[in-house]
ROKOLRO-860380 format. One record per atom (N, C-alpha, C): x, y, z; residue in one letter; residue number from 0; atom name. Coordinates in pm, whole numbers, padded with zeros to 5 digits. Atoms other than C-alpha are relative to their C-alpha. Layout:
! residues N
<<X,Y,Z>,a,NUM,CA>
...
***
This chain:
! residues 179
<<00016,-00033,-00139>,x,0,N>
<<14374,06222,-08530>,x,0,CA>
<<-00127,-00063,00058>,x,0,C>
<<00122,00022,-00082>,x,1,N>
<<14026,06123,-08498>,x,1,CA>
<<00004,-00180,-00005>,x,1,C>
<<-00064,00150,00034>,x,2,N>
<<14144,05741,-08586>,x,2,CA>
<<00068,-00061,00110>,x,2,C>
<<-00068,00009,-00168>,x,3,N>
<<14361,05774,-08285>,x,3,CA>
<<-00080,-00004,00100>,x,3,C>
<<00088,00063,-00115>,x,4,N>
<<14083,05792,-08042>,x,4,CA>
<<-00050,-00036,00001>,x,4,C>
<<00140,00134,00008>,x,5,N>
<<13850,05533,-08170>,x,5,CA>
<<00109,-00090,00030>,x,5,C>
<<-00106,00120,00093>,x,6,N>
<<14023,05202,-08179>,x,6,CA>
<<-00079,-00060,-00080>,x,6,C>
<<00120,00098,00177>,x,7,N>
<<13869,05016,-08477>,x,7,CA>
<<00039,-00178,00058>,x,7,C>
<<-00032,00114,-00017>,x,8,N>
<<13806,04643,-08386>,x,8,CA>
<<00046,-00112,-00108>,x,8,C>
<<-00049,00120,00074>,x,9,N>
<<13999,04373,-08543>,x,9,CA>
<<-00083,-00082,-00070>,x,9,C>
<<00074,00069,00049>,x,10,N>
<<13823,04224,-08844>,x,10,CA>
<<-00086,-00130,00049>,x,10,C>
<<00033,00156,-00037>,x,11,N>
<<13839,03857,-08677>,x,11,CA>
<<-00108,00027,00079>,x,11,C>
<<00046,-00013,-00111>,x,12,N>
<<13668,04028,-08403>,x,12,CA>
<<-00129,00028,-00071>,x,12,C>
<<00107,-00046,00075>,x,13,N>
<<13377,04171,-08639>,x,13,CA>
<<-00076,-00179,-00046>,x,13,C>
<<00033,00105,00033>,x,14,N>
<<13354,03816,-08794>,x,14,CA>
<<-00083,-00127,00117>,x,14,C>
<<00035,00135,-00125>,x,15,N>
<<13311,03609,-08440>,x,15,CA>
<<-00162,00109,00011>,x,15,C>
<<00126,-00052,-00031>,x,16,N>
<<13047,03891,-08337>,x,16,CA>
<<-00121,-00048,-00114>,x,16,C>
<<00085,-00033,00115>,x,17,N>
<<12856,03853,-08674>,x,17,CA>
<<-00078,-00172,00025>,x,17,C>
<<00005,00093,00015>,x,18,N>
<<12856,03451,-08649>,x,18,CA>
<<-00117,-00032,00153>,x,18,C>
<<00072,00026,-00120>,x,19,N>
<<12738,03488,-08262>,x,19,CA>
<<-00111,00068,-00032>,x,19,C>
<<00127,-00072,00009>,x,20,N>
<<12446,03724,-08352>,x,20,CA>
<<-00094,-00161,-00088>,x,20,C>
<<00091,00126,00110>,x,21,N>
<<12355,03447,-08658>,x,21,CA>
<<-00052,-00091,00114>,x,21,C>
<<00023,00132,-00049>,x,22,N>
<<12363,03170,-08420>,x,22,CA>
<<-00125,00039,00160>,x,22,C>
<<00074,00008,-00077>,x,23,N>
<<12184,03333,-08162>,x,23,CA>
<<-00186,00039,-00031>,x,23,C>
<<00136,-00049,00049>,x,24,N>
<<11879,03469,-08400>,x,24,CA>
<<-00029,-00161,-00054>,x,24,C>
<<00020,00136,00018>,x,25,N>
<<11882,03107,-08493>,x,25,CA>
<<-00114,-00062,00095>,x,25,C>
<<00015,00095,-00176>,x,26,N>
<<11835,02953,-08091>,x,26,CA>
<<-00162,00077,00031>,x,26,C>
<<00111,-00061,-00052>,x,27,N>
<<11562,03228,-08047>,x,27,CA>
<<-00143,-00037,-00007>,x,27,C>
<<00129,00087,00032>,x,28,N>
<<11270,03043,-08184>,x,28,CA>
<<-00001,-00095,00098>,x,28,C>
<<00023,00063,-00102>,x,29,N>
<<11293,02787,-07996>,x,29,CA>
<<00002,-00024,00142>,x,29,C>
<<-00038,-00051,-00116>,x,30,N>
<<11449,02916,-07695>,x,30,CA>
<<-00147,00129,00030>,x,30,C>
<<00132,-00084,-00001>,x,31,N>
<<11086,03165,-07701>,x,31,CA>
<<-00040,-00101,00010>,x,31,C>
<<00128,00106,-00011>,x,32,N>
<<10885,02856,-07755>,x,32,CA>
<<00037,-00045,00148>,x,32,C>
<<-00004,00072,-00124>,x,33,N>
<<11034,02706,-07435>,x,33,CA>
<<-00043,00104,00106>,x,33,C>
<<00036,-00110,-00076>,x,34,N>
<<10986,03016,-07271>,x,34,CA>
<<-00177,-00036,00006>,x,34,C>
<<00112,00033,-00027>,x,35,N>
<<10619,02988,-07315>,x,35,CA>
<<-00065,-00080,00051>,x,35,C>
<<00077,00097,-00069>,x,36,N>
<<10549,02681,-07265>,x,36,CA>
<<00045,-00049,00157>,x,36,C>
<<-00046,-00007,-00159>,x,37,N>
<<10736,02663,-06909>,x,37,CA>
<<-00059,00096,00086>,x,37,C>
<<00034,-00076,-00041>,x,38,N>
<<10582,02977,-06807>,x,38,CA>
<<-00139,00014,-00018>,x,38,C>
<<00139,-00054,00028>,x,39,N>
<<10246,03017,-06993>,x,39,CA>
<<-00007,00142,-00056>,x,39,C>
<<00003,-00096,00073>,x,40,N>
<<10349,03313,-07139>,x,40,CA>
<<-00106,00074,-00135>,x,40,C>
<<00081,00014,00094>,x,41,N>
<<10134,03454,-07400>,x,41,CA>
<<-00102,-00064,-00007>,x,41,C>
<<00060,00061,-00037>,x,42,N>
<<09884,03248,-07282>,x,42,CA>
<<00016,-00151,-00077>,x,42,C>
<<-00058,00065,00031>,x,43,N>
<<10043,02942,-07384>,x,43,CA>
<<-00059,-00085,00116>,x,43,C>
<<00056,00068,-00087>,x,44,N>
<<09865,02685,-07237>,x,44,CA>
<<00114,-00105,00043>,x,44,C>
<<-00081,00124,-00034>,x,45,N>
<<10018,02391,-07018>,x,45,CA>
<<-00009,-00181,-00066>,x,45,C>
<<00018,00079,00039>,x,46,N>
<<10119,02041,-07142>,x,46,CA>
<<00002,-00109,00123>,x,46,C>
<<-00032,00081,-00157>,x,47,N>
<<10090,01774,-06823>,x,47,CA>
<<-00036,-00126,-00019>,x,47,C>
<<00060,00128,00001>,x,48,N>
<<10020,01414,-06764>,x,48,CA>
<<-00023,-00011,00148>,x,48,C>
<<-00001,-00003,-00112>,x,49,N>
<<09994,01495,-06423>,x,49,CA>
<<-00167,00044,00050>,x,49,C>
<<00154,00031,-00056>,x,50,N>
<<09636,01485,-06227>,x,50,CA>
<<-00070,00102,00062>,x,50,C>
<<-00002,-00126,-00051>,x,51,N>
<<09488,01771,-06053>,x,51,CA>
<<-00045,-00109,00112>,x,51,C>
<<00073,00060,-00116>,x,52,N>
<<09421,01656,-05660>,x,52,CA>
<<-00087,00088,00091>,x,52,C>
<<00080,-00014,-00019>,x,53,N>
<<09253,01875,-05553>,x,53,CA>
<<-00120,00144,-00062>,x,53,C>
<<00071,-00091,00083>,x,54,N>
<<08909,02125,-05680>,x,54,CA>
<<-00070,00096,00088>,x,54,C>
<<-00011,-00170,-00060>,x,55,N>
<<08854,02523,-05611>,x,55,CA>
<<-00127,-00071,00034>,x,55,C>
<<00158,-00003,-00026>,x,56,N>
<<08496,02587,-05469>,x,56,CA>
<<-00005,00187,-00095>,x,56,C>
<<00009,-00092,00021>,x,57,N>
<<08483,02872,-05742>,x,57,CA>
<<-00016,-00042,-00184>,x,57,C>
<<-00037,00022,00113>,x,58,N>
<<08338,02861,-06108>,x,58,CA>
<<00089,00046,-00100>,x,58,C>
<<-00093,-00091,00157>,x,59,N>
<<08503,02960,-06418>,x,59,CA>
<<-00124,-00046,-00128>,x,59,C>
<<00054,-00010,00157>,x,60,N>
<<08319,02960,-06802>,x,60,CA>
<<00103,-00014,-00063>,x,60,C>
<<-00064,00069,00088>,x,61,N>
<<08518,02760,-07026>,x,61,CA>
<<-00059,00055,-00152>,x,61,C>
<<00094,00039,00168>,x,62,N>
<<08431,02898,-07413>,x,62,CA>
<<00109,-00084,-00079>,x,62,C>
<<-00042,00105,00138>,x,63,N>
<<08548,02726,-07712>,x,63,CA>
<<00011,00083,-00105>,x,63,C>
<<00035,-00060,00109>,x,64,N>
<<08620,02917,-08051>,x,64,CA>
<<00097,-00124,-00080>,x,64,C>
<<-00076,00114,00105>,x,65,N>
<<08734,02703,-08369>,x,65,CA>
<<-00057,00101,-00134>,x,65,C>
<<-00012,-00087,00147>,x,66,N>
<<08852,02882,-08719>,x,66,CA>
<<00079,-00096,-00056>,x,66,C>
<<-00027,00030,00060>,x,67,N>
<<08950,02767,-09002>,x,67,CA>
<<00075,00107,-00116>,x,67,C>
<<-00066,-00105,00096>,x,68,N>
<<09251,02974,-09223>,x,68,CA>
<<-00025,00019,-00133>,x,68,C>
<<-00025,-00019,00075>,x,69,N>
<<09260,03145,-09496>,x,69,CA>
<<-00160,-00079,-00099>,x,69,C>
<<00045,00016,00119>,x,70,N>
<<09052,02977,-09789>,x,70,CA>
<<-00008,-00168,00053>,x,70,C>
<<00015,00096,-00001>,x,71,N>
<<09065,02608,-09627>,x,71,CA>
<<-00102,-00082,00015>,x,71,C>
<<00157,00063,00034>,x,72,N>
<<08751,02372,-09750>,x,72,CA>
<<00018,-00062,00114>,x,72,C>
<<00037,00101,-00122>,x,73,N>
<<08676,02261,-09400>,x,73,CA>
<<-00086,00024,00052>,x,73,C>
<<00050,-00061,-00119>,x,74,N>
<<08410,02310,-09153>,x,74,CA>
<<00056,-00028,00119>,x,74,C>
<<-00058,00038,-00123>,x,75,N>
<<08539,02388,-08808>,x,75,CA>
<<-00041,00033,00105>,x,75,C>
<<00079,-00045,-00110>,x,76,N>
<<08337,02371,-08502>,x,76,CA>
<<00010,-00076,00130>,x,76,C>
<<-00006,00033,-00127>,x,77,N>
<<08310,02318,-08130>,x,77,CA>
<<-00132,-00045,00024>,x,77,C>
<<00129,00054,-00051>,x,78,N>
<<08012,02053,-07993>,x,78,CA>
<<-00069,00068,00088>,x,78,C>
<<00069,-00069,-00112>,x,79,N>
<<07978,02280,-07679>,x,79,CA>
<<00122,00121,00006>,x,79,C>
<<-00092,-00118,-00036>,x,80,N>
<<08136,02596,-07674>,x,80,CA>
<<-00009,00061,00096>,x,80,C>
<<00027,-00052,-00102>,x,81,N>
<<08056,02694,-07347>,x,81,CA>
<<-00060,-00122,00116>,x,81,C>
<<00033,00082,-00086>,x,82,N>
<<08102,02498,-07041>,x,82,CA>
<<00028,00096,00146>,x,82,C>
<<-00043,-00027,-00106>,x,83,N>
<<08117,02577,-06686>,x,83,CA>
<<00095,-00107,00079>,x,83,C>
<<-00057,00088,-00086>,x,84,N>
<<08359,02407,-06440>,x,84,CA>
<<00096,00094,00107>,x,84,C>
<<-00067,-00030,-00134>,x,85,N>
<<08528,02431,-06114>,x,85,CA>
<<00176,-00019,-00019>,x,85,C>
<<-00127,00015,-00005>,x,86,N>
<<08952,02445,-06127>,x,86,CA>
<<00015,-00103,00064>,x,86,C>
<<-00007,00142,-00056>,x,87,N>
<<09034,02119,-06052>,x,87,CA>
<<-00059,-00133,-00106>,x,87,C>
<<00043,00061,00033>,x,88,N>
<<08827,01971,-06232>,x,88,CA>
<<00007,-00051,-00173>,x,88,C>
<<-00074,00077,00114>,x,89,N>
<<08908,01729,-06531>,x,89,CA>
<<-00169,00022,-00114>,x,89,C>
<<00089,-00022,00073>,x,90,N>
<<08685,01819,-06839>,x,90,CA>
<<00079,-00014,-00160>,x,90,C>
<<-00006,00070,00183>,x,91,N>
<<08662,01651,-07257>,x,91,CA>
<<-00099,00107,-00060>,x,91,C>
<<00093,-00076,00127>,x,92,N>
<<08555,01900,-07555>,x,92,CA>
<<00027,-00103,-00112>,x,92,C>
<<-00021,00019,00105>,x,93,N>
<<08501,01780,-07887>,x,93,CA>
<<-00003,00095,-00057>,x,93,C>
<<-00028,-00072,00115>,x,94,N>
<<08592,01946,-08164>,x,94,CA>
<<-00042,-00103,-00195>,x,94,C>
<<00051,00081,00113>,x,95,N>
<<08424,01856,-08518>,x,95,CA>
<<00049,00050,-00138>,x,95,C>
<<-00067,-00051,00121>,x,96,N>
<<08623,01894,-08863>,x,96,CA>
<<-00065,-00060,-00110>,x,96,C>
<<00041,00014,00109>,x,97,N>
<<08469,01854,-09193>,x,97,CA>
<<00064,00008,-00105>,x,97,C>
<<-00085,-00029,00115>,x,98,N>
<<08652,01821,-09506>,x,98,CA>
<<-00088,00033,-00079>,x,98,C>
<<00093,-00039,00105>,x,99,N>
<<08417,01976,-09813>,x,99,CA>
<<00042,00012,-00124>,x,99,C>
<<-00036,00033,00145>,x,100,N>
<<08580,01891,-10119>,x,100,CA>
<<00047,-00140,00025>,x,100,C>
<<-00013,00171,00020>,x,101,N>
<<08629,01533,-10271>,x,101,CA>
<<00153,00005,00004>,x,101,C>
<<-00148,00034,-00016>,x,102,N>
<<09019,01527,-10197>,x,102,CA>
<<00046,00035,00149>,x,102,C>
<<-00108,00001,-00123>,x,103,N>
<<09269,01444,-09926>,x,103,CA>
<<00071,00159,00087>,x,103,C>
<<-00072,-00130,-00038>,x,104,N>
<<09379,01711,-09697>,x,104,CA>
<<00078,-00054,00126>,x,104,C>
<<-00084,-00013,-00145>,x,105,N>
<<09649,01744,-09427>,x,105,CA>
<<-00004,00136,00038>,x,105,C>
<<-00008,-00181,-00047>,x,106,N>
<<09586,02008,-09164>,x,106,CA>
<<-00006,-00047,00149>,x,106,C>
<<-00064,-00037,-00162>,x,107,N>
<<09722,02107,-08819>,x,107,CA>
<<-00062,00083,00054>,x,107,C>
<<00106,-00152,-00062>,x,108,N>
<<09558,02330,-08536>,x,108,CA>
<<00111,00096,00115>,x,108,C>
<<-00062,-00091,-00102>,x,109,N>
<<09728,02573,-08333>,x,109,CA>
<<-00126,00037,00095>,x,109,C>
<<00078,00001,-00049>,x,110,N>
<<09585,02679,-08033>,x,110,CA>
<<00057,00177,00142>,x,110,C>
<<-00046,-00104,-00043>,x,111,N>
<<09578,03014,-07762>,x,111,CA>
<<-00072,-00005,00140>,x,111,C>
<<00108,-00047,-00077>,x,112,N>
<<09417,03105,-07423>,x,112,CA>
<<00031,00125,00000>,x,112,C>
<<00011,-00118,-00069>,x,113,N>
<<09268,03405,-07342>,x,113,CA>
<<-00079,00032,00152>,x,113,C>
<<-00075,-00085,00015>,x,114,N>
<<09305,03646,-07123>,x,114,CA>
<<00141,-00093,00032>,x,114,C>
<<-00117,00030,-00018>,x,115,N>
<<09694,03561,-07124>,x,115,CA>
<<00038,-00061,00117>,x,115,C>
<<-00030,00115,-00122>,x,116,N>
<<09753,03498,-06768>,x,116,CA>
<<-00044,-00076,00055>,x,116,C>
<<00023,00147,-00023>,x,117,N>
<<09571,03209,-06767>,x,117,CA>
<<00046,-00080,-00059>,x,117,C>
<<-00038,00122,00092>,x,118,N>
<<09772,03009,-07000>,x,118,CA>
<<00121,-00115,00154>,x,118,C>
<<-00080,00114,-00022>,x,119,N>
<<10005,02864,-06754>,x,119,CA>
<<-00081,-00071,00152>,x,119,C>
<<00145,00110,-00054>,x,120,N>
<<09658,02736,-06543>,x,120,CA>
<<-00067,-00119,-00061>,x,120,C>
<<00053,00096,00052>,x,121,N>
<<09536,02555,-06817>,x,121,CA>
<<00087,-00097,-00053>,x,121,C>
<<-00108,00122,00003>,x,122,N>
<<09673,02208,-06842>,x,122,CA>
<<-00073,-00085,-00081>,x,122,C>
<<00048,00079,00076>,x,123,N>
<<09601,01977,-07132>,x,123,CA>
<<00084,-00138,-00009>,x,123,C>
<<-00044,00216,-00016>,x,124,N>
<<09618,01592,-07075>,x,124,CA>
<<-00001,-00055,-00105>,x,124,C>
<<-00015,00072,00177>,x,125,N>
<<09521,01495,-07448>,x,125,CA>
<<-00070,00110,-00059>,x,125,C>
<<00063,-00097,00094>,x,126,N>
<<09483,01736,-07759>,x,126,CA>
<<00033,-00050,-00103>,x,126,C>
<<-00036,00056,00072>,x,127,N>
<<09496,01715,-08087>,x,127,CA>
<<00107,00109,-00077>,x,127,C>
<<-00039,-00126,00047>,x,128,N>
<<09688,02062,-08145>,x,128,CA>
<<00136,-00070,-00044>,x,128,C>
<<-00175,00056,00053>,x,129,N>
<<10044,02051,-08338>,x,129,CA>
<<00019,-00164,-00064>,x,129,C>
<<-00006,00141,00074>,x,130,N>
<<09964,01725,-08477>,x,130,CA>
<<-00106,-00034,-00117>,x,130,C>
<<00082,-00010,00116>,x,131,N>
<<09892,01657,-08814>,x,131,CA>
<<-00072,-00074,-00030>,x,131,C>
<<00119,00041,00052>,x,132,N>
<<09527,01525,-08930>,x,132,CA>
<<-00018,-00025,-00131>,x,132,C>
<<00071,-00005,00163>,x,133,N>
<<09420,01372,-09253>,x,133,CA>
<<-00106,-00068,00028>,x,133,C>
<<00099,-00013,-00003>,x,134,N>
<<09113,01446,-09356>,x,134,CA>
<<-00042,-00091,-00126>,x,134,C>
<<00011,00025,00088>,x,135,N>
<<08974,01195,-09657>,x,135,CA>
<<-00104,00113,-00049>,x,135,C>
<<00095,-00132,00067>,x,136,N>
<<08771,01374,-09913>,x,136,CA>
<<-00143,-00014,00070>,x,136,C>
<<00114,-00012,-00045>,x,137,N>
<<08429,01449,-09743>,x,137,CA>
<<-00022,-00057,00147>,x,137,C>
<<00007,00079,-00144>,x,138,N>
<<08517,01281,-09457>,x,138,CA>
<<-00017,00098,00157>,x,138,C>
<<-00008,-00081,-00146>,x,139,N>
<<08402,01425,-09065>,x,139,CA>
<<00069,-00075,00090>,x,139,C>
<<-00074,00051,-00132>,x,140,N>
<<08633,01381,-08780>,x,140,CA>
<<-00012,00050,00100>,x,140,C>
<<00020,-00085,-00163>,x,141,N>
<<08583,01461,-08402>,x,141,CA>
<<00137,-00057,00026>,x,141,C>
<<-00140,-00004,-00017>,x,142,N>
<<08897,01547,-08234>,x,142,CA>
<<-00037,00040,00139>,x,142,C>
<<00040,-00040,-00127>,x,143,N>
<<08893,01583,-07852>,x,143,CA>
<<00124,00033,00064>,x,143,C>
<<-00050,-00031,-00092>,x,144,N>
<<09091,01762,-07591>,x,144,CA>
<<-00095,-00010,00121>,x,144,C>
<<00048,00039,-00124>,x,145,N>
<<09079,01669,-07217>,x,145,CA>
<<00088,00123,00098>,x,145,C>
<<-00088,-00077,-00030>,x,146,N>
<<09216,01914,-07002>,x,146,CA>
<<-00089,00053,00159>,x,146,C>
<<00092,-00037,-00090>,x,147,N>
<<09157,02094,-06662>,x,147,CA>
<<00081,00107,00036>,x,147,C>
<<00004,-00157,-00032>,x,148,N>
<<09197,02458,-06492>,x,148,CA>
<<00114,-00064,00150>,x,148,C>
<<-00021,00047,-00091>,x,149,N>
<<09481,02410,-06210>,x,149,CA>
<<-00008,00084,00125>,x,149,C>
<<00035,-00090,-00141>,x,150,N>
<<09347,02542,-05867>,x,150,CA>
<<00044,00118,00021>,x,150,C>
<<-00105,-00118,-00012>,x,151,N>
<<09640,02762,-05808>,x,151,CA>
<<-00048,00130,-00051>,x,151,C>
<<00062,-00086,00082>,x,152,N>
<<09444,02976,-06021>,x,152,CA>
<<-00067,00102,00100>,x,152,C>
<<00118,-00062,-00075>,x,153,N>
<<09216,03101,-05748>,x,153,CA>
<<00129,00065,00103>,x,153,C>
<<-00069,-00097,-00117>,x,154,N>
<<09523,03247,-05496>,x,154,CA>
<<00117,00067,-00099>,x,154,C>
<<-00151,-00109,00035>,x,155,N>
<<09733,03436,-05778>,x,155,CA>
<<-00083,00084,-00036>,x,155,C>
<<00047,-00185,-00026>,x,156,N>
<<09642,03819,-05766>,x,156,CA>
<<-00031,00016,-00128>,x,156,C>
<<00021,-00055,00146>,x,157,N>
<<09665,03811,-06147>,x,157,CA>
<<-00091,-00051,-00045>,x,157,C>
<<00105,00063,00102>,x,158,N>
<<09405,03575,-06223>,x,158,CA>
<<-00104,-00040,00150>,x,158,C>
<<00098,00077,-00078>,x,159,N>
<<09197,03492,-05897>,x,159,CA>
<<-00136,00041,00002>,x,159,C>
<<00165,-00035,00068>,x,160,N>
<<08869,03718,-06058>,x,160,CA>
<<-00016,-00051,-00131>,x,160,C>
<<00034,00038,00100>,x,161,N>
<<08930,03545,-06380>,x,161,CA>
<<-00132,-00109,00002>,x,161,C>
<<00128,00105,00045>,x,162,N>
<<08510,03426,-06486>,x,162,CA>
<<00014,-00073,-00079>,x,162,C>
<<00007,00087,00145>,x,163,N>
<<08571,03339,-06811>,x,163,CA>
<<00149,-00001,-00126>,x,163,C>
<<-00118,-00001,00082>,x,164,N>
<<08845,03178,-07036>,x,164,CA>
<<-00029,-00071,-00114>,x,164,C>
<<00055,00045,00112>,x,165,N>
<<08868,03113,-07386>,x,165,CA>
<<00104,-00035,-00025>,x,165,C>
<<-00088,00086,00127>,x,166,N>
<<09016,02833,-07592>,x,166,CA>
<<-00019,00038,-00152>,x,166,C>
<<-00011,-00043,00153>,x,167,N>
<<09091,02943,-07931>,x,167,CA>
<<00090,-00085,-00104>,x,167,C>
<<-00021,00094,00069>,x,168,N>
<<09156,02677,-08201>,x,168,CA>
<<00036,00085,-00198>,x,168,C>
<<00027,-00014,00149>,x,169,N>
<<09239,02758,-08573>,x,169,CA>
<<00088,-00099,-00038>,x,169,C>
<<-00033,00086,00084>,x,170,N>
<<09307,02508,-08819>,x,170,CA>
<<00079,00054,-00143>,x,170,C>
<<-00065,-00068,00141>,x,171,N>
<<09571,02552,-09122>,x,171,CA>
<<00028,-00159,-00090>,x,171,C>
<<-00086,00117,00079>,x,172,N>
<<09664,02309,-09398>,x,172,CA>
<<00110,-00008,-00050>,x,172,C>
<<-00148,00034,-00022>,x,173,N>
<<09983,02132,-09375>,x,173,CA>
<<00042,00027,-00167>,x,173,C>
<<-00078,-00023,00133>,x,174,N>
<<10225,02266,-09701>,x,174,CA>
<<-00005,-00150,-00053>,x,174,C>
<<-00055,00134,00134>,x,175,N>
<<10235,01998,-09988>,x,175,CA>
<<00112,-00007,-00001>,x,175,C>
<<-00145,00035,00004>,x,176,N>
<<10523,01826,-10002>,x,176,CA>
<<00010,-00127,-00081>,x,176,C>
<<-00012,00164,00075>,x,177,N>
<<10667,01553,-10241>,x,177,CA>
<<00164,-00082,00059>,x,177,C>
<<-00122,00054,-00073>,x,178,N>
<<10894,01264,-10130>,x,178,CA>
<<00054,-00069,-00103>,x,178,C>
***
């Protein structure tokens, strides 16, 4: 009786659902990443080749942080961790990596702004984030991002008292792999 008022769905039908869930926990990674980076989500900074024309009359404080994961022999530091600049305006950090053991390393940087709703203000023209670095043994490398704050910043409600924003850098080393 109680069989009678459920209906029970058709195996095939269990099978398609099961395949669409797979395929969509699949898409979600990357379908999130696009999310961010179109939006600025998460403070997901912007990628542009595009110019800023014109600059706020309003500062901001630019910091800088740089880490290094886990256990990785590197030093990892920022030349100027603290800049001022105006939105609009086109501004170069270096960034300085150290390798400290006598062997080869490959390592990548991820990167964050804070607070959050400034990520889809900040627009980076050249970085070196998501792209992998080798380091020889002992060898120092400066790595620079160019980037600038885009105006717009100063008439949205959510961010037009934002003083100060921080770039946040950490460095990981790329998995060993043999070919």
């Amino acid at each position: 009786m109680i069989a009678a008022k459920y209906k029970i769905l058709h195996p095939k039908y269990l099978v398609l659902i099961f395949f669409i869930m797979l395929g969509l926990s699949f898409a979600s990674v990357p379908l999130y990443d696009l999310f961010c980076r179109v939006t600025g989500f998460g403070g997901t900074p912007q990628v542009t080749k595009k110019l800023p024309t014109i600059v706020a009359n309003q500062l901001v404080t630019m910091r800088f942080d740089a880490n290094a994961a886990g256990n990785l022999p590197v030093r990892f530091q920022v030349k100027n961790n603290k800049i001022d600049l105006r939105p609009g305006e086109i501004k170069n950090v270096i960034f300085q990596v150290s390798n400290e053991v006598n062997q080869d390393l490959k390592v990548v940087a991820t990167f964050n702004v804070t607070p959050d709703s400034v990520g889809k203000y900040f627009n980076k023209l050249e970085c070196f984030c998501f792209e992998q670095q080798k380091l020889a043994g002992n060898e120092v490398k400066e790595l620079a991002v160019s980037y600038y704050i885009d105006p717009a910043i100063v008439k949205d409600p959510a961010t037009k008292n934002v003083k100060d924003i921080t770039l946040s850098y950490t460095l990981f080393e790329v998995d060993k792999f043999r070919n």
